[in-house]
C-alpha positions in Angstrom: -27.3 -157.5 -29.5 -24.2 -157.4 -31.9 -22.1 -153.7 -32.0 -22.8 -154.0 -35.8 -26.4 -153.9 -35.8 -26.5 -150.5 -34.1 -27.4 -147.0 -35.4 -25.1 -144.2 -34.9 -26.3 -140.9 -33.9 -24.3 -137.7 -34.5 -25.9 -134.9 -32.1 -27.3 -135.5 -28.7 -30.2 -132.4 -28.7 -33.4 -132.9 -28.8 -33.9 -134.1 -32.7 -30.9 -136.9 -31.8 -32.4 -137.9 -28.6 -36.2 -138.4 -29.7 -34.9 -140.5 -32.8 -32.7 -142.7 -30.4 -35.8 -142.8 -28.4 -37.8 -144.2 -31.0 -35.1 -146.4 -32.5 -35.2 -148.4 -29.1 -39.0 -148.7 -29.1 -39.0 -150.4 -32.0 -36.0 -152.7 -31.1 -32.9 -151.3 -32.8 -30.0 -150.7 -30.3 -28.5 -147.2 -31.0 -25.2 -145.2 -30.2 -25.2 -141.6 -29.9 -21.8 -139.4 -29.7 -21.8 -135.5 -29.7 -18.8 -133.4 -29.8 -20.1 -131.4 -27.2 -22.6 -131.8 -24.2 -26.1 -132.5 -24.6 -28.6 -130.1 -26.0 -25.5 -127.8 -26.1 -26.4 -126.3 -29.8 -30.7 -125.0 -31.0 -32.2 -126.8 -28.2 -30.8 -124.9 -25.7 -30.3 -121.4 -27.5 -34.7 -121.5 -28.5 -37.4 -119.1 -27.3 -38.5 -121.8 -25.0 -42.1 -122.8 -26.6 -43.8 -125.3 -27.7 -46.5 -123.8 -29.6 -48.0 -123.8 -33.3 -46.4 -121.5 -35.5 -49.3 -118.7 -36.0 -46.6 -116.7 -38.4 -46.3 -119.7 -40.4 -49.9 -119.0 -41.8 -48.9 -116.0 -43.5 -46.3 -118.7 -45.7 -49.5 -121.2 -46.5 -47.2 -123.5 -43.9 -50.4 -125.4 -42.9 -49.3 -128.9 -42.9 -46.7 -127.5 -40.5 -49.1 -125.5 -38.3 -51.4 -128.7 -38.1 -48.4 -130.9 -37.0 -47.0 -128.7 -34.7 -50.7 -127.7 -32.8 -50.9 -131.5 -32.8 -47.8 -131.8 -31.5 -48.4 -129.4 -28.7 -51.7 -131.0 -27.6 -49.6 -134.5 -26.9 -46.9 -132.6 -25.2 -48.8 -130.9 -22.9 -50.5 -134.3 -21.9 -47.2 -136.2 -21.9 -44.8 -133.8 -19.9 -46.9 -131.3 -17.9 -44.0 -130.8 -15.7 -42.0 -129.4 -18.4 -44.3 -127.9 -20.9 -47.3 -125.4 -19.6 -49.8 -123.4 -21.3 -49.5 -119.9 -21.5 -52.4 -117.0 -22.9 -50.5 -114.7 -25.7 -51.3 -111.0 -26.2 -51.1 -109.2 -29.7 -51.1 -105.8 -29.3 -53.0 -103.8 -32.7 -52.9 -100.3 -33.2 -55.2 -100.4 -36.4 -58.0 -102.2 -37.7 -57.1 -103.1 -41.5 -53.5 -102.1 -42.1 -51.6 -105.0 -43.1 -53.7 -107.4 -45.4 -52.0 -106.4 -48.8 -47.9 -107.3 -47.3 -49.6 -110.3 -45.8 -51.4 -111.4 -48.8 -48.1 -111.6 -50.8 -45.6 -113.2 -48.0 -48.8 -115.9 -48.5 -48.5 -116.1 -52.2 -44.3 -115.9 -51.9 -44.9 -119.1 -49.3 -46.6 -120.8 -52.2 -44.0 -119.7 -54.6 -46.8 -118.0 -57.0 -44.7 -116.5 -59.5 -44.4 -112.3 -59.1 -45.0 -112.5 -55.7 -41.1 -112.4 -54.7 -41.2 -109.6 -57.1 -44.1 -107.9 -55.9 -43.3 -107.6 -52.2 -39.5 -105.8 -52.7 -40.8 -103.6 -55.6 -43.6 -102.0 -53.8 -43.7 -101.0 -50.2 -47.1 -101.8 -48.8 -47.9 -101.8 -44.9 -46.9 -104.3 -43.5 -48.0 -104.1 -40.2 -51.0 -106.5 -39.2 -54.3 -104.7 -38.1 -56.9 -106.2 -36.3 -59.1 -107.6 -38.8 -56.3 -109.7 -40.4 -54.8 -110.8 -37.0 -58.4 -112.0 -36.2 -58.9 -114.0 -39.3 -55.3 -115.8 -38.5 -56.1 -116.3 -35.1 -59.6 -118.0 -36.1 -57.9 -120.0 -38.5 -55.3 -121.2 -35.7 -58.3 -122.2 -33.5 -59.9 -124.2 -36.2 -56.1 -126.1 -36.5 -55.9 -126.9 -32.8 -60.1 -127.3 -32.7 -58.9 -130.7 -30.8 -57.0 -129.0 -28.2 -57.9 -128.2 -24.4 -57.0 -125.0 -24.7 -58.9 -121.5 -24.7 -59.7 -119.7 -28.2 -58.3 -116.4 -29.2 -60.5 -113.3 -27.9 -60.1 -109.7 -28.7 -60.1 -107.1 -26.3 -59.4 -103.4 -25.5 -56.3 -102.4 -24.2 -56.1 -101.3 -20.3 -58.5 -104.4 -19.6 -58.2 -105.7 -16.1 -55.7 -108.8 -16.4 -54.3 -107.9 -19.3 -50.4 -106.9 -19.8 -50.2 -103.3 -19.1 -49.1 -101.9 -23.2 -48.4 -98.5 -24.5 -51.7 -97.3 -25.3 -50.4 -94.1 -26.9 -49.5 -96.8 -29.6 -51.9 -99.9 -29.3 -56.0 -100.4 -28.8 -56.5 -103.9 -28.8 -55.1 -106.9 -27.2 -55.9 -110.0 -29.5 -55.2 -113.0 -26.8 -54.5 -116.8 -28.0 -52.9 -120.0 -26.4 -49.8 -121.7 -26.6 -47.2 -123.3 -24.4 -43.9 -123.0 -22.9 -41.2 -125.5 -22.0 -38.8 -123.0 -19.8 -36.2 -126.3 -19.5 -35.7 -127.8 -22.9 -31.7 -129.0 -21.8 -33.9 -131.2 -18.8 -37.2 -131.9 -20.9 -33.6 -133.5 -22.9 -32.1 -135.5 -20.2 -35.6 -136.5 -19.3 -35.6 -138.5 -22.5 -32.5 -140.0 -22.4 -33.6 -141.3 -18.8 -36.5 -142.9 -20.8 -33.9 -144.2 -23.7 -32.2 -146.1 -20.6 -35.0 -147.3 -19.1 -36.4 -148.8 -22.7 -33.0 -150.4 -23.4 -33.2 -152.2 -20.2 -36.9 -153.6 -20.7 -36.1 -154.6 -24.7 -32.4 -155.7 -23.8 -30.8 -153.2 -26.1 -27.5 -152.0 -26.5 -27.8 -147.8 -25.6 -24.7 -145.9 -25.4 -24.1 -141.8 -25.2 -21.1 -140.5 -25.5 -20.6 -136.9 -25.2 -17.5 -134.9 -26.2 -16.2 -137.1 -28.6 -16.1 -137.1 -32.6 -16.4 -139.5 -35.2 -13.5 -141.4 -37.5 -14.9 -142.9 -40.2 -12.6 -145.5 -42.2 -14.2 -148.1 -44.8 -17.9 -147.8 -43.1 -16.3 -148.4 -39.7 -16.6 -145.9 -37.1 -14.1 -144.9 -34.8 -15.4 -143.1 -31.7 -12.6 -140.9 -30.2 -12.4 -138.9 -27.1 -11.9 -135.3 -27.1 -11.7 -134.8 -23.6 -9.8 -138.1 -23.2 -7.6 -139.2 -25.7 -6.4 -142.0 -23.9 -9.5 -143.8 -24.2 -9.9 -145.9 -27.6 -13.5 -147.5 -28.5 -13.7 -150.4 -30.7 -14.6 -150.2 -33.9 -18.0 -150.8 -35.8 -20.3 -150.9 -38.8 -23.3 -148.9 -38.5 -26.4 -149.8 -40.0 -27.0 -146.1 -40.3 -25.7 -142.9 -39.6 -27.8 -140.4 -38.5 -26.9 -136.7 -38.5 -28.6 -134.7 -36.3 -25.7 -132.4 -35.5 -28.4 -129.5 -36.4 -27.2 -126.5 -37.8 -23.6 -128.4 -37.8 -24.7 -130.6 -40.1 -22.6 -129.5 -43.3 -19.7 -129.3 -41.0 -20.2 -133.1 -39.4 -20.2 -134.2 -43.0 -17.2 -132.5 -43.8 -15.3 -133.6 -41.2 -16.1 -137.8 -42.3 -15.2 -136.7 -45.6 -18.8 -137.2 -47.2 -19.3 -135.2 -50.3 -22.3 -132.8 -50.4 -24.2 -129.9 -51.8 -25.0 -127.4 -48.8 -27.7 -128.2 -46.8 -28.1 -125.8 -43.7 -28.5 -122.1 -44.3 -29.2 -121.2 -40.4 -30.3 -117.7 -38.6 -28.9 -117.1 -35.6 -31.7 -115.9 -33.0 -30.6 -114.4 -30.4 -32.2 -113.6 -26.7 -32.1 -111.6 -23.4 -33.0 -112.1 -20.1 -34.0 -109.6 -17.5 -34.7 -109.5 -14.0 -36.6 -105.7 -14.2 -39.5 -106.0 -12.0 -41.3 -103.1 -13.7 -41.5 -105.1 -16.8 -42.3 -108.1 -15.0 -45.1 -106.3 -13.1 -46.3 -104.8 -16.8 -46.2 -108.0 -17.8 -48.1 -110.5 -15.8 -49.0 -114.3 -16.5 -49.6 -113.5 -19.8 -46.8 -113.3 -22.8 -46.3 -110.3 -25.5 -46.4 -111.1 -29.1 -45.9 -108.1 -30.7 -44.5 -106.8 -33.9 -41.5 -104.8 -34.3 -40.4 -101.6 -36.7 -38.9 -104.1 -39.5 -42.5 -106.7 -39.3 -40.8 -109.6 -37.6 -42.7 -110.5 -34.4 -40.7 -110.7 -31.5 -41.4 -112.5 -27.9 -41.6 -110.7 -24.5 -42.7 -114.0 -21.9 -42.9 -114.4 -18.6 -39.7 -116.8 -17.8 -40.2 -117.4 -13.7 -38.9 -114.4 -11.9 -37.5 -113.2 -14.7 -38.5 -111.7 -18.3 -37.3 -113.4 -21.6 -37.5 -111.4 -24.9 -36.4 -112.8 -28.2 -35.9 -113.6 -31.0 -33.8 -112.3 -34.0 -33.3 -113.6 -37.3 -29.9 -113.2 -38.9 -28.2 -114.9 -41.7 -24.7 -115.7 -40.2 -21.7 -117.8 -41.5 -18.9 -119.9 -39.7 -19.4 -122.1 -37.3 -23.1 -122.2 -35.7 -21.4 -122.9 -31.9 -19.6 -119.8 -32.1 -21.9 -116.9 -32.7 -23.3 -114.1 -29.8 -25.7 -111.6 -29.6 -24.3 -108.5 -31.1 -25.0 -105.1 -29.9 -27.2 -104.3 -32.5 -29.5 -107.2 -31.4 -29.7 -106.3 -28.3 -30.5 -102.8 -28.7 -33.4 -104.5 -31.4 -34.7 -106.5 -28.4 -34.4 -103.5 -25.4 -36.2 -101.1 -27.9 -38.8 -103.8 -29.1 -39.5 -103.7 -25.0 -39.9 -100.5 -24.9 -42.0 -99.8 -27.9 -44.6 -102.2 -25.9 -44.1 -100.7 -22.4 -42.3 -97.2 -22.5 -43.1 -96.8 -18.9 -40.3 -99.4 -18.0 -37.5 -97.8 -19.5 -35.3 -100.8 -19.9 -31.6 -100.3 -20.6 -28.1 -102.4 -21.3 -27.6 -102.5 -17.6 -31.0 -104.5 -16.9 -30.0 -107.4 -19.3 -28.9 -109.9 -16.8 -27.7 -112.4 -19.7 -28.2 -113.1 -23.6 -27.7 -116.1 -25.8 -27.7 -116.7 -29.2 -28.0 -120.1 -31.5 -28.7 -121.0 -35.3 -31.3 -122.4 -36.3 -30.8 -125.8 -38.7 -33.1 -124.1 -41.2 -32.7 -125.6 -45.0 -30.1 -123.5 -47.4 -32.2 -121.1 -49.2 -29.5 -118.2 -50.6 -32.5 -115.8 -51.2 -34.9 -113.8 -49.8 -36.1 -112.9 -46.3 -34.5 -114.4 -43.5 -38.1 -114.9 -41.7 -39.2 -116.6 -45.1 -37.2 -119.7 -44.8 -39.2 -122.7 -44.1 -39.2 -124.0 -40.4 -40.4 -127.8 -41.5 -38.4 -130.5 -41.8 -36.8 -133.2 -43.7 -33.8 -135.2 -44.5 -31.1 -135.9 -47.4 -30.1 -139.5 -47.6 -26.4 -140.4 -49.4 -25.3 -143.4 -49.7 -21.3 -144.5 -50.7 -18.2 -145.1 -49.5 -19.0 -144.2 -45.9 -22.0 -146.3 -45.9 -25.6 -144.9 -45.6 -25.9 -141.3 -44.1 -29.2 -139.7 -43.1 -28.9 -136.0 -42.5 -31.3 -133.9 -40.8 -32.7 -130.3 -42.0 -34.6 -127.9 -40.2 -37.0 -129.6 -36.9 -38.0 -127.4 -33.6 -38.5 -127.8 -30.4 -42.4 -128.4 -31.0 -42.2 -131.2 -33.4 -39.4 -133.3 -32.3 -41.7 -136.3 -32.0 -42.9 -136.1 -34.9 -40.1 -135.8 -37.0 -38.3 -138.7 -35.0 -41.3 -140.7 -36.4 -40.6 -139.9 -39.8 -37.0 -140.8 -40.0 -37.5 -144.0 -37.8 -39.8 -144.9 -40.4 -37.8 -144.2 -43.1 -34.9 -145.8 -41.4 -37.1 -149.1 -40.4 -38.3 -149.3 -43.9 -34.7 -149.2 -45.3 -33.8 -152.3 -43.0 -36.7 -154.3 -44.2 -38.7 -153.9 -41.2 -42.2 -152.3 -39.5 -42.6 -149.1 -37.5 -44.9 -148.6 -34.5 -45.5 -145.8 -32.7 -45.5 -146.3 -29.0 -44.7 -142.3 -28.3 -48.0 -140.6 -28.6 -49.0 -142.2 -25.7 -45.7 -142.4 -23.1 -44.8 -140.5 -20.9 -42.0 -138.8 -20.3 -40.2 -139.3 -17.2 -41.2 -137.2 -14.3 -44.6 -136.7 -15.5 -45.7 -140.1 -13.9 -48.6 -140.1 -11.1 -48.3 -136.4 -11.9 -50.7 -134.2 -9.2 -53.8 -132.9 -10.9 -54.9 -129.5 -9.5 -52.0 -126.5 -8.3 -53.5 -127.2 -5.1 -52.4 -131.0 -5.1 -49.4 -130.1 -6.7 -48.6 -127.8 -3.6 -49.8 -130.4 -1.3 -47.3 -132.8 -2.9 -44.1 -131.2 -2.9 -44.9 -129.9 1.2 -44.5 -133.6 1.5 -41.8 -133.9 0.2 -40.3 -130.9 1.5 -41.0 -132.2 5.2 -40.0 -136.1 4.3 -36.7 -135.0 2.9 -36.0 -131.5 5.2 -35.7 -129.2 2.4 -37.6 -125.8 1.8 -40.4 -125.4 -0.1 -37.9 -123.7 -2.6 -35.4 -126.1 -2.4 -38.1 -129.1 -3.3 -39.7 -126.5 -6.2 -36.7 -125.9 -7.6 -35.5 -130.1 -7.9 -39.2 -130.2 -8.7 -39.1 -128.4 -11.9 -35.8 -130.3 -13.2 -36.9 -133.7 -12.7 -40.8 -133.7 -12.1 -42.4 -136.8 -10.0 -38.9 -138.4 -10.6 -37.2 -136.5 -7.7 -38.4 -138.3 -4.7 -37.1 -141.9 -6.5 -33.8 -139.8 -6.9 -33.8 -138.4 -3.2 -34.3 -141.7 -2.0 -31.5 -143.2 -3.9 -29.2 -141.5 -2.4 -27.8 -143.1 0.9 -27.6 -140.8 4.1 -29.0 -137.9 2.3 -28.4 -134.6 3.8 -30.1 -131.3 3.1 -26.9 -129.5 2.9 -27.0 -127.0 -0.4 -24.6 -126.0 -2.6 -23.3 -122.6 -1.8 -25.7 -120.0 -3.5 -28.4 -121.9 -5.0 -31.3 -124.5 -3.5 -30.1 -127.2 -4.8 -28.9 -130.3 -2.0 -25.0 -130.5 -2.4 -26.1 -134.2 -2.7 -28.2 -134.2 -5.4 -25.9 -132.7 -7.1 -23.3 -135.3 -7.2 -26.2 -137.7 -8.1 -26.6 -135.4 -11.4 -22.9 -135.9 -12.3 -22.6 -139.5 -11.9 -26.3 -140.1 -13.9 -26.3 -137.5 -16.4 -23.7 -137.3 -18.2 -21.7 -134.4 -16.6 -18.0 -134.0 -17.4 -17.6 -129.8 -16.9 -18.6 -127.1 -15.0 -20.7 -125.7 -17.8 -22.7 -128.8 -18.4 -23.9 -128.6 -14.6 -24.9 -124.7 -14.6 -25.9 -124.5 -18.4 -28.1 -127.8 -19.1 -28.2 -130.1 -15.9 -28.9 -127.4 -12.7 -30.0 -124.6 -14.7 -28.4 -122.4 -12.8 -27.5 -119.6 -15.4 -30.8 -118.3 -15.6 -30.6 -117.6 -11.2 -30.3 -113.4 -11.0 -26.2 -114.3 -9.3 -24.1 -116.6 -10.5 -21.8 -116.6 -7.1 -17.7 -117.5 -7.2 -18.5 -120.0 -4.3 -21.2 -121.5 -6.4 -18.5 -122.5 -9.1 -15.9 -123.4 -6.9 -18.3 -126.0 -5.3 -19.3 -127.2 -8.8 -15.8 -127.8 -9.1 -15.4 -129.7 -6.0 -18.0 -131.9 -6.9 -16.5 -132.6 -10.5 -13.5 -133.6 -8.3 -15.3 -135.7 -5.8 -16.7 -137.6 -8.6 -13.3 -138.3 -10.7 -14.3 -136.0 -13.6 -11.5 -133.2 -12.9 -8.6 -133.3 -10.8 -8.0 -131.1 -7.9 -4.6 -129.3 -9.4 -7.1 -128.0 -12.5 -10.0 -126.4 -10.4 -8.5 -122.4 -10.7 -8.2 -123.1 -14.5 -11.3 -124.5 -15.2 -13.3 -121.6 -13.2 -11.1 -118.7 -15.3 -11.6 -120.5 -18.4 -15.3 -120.6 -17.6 -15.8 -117.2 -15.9 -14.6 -116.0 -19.5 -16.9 -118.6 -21.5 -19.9 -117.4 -20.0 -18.9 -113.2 -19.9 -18.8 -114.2 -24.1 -21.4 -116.2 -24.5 -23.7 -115.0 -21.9 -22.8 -111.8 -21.0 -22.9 -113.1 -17.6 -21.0 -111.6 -14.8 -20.1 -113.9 -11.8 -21.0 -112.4 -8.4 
């Protein structure tokens, strides 16, 4: 296939990725560059679900709601390694407070003129009672009435099995379903392993190219390294560019020179992670939806061993890569926690890392930060650079479904048809996938004996890579069970990861490939064998190994707040 007749994508997360994805099933060879690694911006810095949007209702978001509770039904058939149910709790302290603020953030949604007015010149109650909760989640059952999953049920608070709330403050638990995909970075490389796999069977050119940026002179595209500057790529005429740089996207188009009004107006959400067992214990299988002082409802879900609580919603400018949970956040999400469960008394010193991201959310100079629109769409310009397709707002939910739409769009363009073959694949790893917890358990002890790892070790490789991991174990010639210092994770397996996922730093392989920033300790040994594997593979040389490990130790204390052991 001739270098001319391929797409250009700017922005490997999970937007970028599902629209290369598509692109290849329906023949078109694609390139895809990113200035940083993959899935390094939204996708990575989300709550981590996959689930329908219940506060949208209050906005008249339906079509939204429908698509994304669709959306969730196929992804839950499609990747059941990555994305899993979970059963939500509301806690209510009154029956009918709340219906007159939520009657006008419904008529603001719908733009009714007044309503804007309405809702900052008088000060109703806005928190949501019982009744009104009730008649949303009724109305969220009848959007997902396809689904597999339970309906929403009411209940008293101190009920066996439920999460143990304040119930100085809160009577009822209203329970509904959703989902959760803890791994989005790997649910990411899972579908450029599938991108591969399609341009082998259609005999398409598929390229990805992290750390590098995009020249654009006369409609040709130069690709240059950042990491290597050495390393020239020939030049080419897209077809198309595609910007899916997310909450970058006025930024990418600044930096090619292409004229535009603002597109992006992002909040940055940000996030904490604890490893408190009380709260864990209060907790249980079941996650907290629960509405804080302000009316914004904030997150408290079970996230493995750990607890994950989020999310803000703050207007910020500047660069989106650069922002961090402030202070003030984090006191907003430890006291949010202890609203719900007082008798867990969470403080600074149990947060065992934060992160923060902006969402791509449209420009909208006006109003509540919560009232922004979380659909999607896209601005097309056409001109000296050629034809740019930018794209505004998407989540984590309905990625599919917005790569349909612009492949569509894009296919339509070049004077040709769209099918869908995406409803219906799989995503790697979910192949031949065991049916009952019991077969799933059954399963990996096989694996565990066949290869002689622990039943942690082959949990662990299990939950990045699914049914994929025994292909990959047996790849690897004269495999050893030796670990890497501090973690589960076969030394081996490891250098499999950098030499077929598009590793290049130490941060790629604890952030987005291994997942090991979300382990309780983060040991020196851990990164210094990282870093011997970057050099075993020709991705760093020996001579920059106590550089790179400063330079990270500090990335992650700003970014993370994480402390290495």
């Amino acid at each position: 296939m001739n270098q001319t007749e391929r797409v250009l994508i700017l922005g490997a997360g999970i937007n970028g990725v599902a629209i290369a994805r598509e692109l290849l099933l329906n023949g078109i060879p694609v390139c895809m560059i990113d200035q940083g690694d993959l899935s390094q911006g939204a996708t990575s810095k989300s709550s981590r679900l996959v689930h329908g949007g219940l506060r949208y209702l209050e906005y008249g978001d339906f079509s939204l709601v429908k698509e994304s509770v669709h959306e969730r039904g196929i992804l839950l058939d499609l990747a059941p390694h990555f994305v899993k149910p979970l059963r939500f709790a509301i806690p209510l302290a009154h029956r009918a407070t709340g219906v007159m603020s939520s009657g006008l953030r419904f008529l603001s949604g719908f733009r009714v003129p007044g309503a804007h007015w309405l809702t900052t010149r008088f000060s109703f109650s806005s928190e949501r009672g019982m009744y009104l909760v009730d008649m949303g989640l009724t109305m969220y059952d009848w959007f997902a009435s396809k689904g597999k999953l339970p309906r929403h049920s009411v209940h008293d608070a101190g009920e066996p099995g439920l999460p143990d709330i304040n119930r100085q403050k809160f009577r009822w638990l209203a329970c509904y379903s959703d989902a959760q995909m803890r791994f989005p970075e790997r649910f990411v490389v899972a579908l450029l392993h599938d991108c591969q796999k399609i341009a082998r069977q259609k005999g398409l050119d598929f390229e990805l190219l992290t750390y590098h940026r995009l020249s654009l002179k006369n409609r040709n595209a130069q690709l240059n390294s950042l990491r290597h500057p050495d390393i020239h790529h020939e030049l080419f005429v897209p077809k198309v560019i595609i910007n899916a740089s997310g909450a970058c996207g006025d930024l990418t188009l600044q930096q090619v020179d292409v004229s535009s009004p603002r597109l992006m107006g992002g909040t940055k959400g940000s996030h904490i992670i604890t490893f408190n067992q009380s709260l864990r214990d209060a907790l249980g299988e079941q996650a907290i939806y629960s509405e804080a002082s302000d009316g914004r409802l904030v997150f408290i879900l079970p996230f493995g061993n750990c607890t994950l609580i989020g999310t803000t919603d703050v207007r910020v400018e500047g660069n989106p890569l650069d922002v961090t949970a402030s202070p003030e956040e984090l006191d907003y999400l430890v006291g949010m926690v202890n609203m719900v469960f007082p008798q867990v008394k969470l403080t600074h010193d149990d947060i065992n890392l934060h992160y923060s991201g902006v969402r791509p959310l449209p420009y909208q100079p006006e109003g509540k930060a919560a009232s922004i629109s979380r659909d999607h769409s896209i601005q097309e310009f056409e001109g000296p650079s050629g034809w740019i397709v930018t794209l505004v707002g998407g989540k984590l939910t309905s990625w599919r479904a917005f790569a349909e739409n612009v492949t569509d769009r894009i296919l339509k363009k070049l004077g040709k048809s769209y099918h869908s073959e995406s409803k219906t694949r799989l995503i790697p790893g979910a192949e031949h996938y065991p049916l009952t917890p019991d077969i799933l358990k059954a399963e990996q002890e096989r694996l565990a004996e066949k290869f002689q790892l622990s039943l942690v070790s082959i949990q662990t490789l299990w939950e990045l890579q699914g049914t994929m991991i025994e292909e990959i174990l047996e790849s690897i010639p004269e495999f050893s069970p030796e670990l890497l210092p501090g973690t589960n994770i076969p030394r081996q397996y490891v250098l499999w990861t950098i030499r077929n996922e598009w590793v290049e730093t130490i941060g790629d392989l604890v952030e987005r490939r291994l997942m090991l920033i979300f382990d309780e300790t983060l040991p020196a040994s851990t990164l210094q064998a990282l870093a011997d594997c970057l050099v075993e593979t020709g991705k760093l040389d020996a001579a920059e190994i106590p550089t790179s490990i400063d330079e990270y130790k500090q990335h992650l204390a700003k970014y993370y707040g994480k402390a290495v052991s």
